[in-house]
C-alpha positions as CSV (number, residue, x, y, z in Angstrom):
1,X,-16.4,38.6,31.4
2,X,-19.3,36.8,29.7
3,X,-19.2,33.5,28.5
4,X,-20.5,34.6,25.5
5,X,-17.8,37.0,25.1
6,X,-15.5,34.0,26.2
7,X,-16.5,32.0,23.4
8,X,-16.6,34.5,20.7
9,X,-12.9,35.0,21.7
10,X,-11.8,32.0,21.6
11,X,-13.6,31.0,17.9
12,X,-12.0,34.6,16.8
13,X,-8.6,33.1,17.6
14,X,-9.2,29.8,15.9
15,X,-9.3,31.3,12.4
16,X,-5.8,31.4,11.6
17,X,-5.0,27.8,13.1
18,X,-8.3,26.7,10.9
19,X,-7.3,28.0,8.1
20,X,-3.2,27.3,7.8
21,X,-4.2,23.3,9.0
22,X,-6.8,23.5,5.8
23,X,-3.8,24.2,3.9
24,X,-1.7,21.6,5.5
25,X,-4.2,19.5,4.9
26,X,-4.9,20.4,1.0
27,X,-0.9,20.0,1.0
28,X,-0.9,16.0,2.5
29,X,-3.8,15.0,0.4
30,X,-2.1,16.1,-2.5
31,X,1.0,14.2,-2.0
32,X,-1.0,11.2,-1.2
33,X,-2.8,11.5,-4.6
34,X,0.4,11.9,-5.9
35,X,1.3,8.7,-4.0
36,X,-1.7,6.7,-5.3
37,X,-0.7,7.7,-8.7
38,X,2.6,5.8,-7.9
39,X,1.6,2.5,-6.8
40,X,-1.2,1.9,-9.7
41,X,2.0,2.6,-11.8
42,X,3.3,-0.4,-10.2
43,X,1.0,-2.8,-10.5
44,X,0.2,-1.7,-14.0
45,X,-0.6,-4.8,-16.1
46,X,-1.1,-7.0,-13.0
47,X,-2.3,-10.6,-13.9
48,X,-2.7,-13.9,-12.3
49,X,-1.0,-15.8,-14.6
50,X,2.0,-13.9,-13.5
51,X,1.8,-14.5,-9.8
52,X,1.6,-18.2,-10.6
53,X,4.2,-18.0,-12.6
54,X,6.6,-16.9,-9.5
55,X,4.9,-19.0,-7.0
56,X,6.1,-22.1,-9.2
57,X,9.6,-21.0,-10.1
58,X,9.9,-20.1,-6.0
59,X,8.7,-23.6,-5.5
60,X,11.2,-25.5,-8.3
61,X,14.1,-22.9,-7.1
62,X,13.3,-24.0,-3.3
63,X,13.1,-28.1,-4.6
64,X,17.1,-27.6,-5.8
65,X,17.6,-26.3,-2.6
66,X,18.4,-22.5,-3.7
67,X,16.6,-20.9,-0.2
68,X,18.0,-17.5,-1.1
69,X,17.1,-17.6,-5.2
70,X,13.8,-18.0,-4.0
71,X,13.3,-15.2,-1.7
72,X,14.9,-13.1,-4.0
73,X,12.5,-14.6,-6.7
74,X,9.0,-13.7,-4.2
75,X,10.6,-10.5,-2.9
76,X,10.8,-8.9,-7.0
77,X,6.6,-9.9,-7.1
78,X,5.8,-7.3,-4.2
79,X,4.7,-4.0,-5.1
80,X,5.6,-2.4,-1.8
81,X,8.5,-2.7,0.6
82,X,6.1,-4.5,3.2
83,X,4.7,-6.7,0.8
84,X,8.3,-7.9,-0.8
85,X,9.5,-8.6,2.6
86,X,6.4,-10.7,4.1
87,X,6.5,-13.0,0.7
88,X,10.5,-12.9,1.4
89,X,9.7,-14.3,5.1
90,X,6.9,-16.7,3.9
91,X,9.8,-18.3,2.1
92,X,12.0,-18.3,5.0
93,X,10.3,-19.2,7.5
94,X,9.1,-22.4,5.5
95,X,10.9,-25.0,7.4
96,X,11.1,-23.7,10.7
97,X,9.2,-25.8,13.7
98,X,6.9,-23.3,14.4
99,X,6.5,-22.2,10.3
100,X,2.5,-21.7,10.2
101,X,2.1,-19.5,13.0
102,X,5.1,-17.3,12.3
103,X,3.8,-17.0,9.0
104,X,0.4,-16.3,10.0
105,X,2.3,-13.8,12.3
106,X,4.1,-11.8,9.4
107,X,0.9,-11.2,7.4
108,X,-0.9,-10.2,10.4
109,X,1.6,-7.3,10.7
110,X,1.7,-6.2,7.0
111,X,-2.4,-6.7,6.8
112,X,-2.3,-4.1,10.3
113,X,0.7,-2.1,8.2
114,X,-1.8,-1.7,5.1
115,X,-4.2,0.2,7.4
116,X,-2.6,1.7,9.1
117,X,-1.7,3.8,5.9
118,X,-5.1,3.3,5.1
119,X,-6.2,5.3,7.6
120,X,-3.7,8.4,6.9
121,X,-6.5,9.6,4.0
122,X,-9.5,8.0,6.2
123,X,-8.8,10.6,9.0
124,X,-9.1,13.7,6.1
125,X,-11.7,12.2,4.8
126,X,-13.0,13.9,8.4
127,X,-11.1,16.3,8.9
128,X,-11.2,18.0,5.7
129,X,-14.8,19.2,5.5
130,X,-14.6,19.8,9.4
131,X,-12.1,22.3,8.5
132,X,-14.2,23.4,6.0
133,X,-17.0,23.9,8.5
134,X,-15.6,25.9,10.9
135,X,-14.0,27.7,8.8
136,X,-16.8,28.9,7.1
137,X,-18.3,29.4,10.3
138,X,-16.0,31.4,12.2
139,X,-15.7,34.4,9.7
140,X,-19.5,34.4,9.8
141,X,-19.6,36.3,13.5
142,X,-17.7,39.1,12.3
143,X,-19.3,39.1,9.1
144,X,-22.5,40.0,10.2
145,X,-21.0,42.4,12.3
146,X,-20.0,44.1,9.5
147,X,-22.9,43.8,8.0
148,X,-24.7,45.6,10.9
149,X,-22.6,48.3,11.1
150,X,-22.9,48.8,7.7
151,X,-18.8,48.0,6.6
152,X,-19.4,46.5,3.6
153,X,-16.1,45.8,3.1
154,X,-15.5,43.7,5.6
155,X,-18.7,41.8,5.4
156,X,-17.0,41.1,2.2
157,X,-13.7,39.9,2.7
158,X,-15.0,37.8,5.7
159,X,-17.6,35.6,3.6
160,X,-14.6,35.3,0.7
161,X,-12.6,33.5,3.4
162,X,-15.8,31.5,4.6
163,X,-16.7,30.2,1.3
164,X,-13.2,29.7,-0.2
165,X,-12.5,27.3,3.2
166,X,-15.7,25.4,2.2
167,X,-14.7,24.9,-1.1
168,X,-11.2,23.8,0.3
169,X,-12.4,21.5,3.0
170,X,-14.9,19.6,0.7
171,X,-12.2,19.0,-1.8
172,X,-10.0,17.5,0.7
173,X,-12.6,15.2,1.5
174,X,-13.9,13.8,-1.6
175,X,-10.1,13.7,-3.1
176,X,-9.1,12.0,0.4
177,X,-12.5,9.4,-0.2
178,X,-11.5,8.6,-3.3
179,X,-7.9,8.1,-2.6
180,X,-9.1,5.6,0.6
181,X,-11.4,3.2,-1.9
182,X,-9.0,2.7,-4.3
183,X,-6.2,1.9,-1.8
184,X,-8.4,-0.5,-0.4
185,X,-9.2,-2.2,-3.2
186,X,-5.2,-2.2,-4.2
187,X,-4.3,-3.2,-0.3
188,X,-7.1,-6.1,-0.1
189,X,-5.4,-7.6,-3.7
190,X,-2.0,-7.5,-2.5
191,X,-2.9,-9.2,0.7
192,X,-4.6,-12.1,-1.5
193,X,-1.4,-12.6,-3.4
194,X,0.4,-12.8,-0.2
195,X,-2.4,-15.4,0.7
196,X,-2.1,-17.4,-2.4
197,X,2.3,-17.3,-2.0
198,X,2.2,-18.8,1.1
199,X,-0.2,-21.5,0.4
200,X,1.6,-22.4,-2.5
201,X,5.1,-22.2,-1.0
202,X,3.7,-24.5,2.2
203,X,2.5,-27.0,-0.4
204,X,4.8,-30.5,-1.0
205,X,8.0,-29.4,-3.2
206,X,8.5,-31.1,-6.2
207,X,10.5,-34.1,-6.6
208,X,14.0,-33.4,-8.0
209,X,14.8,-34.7,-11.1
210,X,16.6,-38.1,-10.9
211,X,20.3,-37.7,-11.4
212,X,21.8,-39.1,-15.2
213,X,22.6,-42.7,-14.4
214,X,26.9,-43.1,-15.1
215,X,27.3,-44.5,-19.0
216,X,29.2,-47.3,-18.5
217,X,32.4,-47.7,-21.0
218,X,31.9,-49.6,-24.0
219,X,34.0,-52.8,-24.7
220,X,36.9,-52.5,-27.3
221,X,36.0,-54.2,-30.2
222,X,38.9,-56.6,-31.1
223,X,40.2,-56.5,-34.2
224,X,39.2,-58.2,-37.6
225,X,41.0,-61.5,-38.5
226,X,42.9,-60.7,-41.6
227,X,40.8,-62.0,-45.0
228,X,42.3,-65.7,-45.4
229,X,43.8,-66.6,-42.1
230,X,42.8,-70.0,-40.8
C-alpha cells in the first residue's frame, strides 16, 4: 500500500468525526452564549456605590460582633458561586493568625477558577475554524474526483458539505471570541471587587458605640408645707 493511499484513507475517514465534533462544537458555544447572557443579567445595574455600601455594613455588622451576618452580608454581593464564597472566606478568615496569606490563598484559587472557565470558549476559539478547515478540506479529494470523472453530482454534494463546515467553523470562532472578551472583562471586575472587599474588611473596625450611661433615680420631692404653718 502507498502512503499516499494511506493518507487519503485515513482523511476519508475523518469526515464524519470532523463533521459531528463541528456540531458538538456549534452545540457548546451556543450554551455558553446562552450562559454569558446569564451573568450580564446578574450584574445588571452594577455600581460602585453599591459595593461600598456592603463593604461598610460587613464592617459595622463585624464591629457588633455579628461574624455570620457579615458573611451572609458579602456572600449576597457575589455574582457567582465562587465569587460569594471567597468574599464569604475573606470575612472569615479575618482574625485568624495566618489571615493575609490564607486570604491571598482563596483569591488565588477563584482568580485560577475564572480562567479556567475562561479558557472553555478560548480553546473554540481554535478549534472551531480548525474544524472548519478540515472540514472543508477533506470533501475536496473526492470532489475533484468527481469532478474528473465527470459525476457532477457528487462534485456537488461534496463542496455543499465543504462550504457549509466553513461557514460553521468560522461561526464558532468569532461567537466563541466574542464570548472570551466579554467574560474577561466581567471576570477581571469581579476579581477587583473581591480586591477592594478584602482590603476593606482587613481595615481597623469601627469603634462601637459607647453603651447609654444608667440614669440615676431622681430624689422624691418632699412635700409642700401647708400655706400658714409656722
Amino acid at each position: 500500500m502507498k502512503i499516499e493511499t494511506l493518507l487519503f484513507d485515513l482523511a476519508d475517514a475523518l469526515l464524519y468525526p470532523v463533521l459531528v465534533a463541528a456540531l458538538l462544537a456549534l452545540v457548546w458555544v451556543l450554551i455558553e452564549a446562552g450562559a454569558l447572557i446569564a451573568e450580564l443579567y446578574r450584574r445588571r445595574g452594577r455600581r460602585v456605590s453599591d459595593l461600598e455600601n456592603t463593604a461598610n455594613a460587613a464592617r459595622h455588622t463585624l464591629a457588633a460582633g455579628d461574624v455570620p451576618g457579615a458573611v451572609g452580608i458579602v456572600r449576597a454581593s457575589g455574582y457567582s458561586h465562587g465569587m460569594a464564597e471567597t468574599m464569604a472566606s475573606i470575612v472569615e478568615l479575618r482574625e485568624d493568625p495566618d489571615a493575609a496569606n490564607r486570604i491571598a490563598k482563596r483569591m488565588a484559587d477563584y482568580d485560577y477558577a475564572s480562567m479556567k472557565r475562561l479558557e472553555r470558549t478560548r480553546i473554540l476559539v481554535r478549534i472551531g475554524p480548525a474544524l472548519g478547515l478540515m472540514g472543508t478540506l477533506i470533501p475536496l479529494s473526492p470532489a475533484l474526483a468527481g469532478l474528473a470523472e465527470g459525476n457532477v453530482e457528487r462534485l456537488t454534494n461534496d463542496l455543499r458539505v465543504a462550504f457549509s463546515v466553513t461557514v460553521v467553523g468560522l461561526l464558532i470562532g468569532g461567537l466563541a471570541f466574542v464570548i472570551s472578551l466579554v467574560r474577561e472583562r466581567l471576570y477581571a471586575q469581579d476579581y477587583s471587587d473581591v480586591e477592594f472587599m478584602a482590603v476593606r474588611i482587613a481595615e481597623p473596625l469601627p469603634a462601637a458605640p459607647p453603651a447609654p450611661a444608667p440614669v440615676a433615680p431622681a430624689a422624691p420631692v418632699p412635700p409642700a408645707a401647708p400655706v400658714g404653718t409656722p
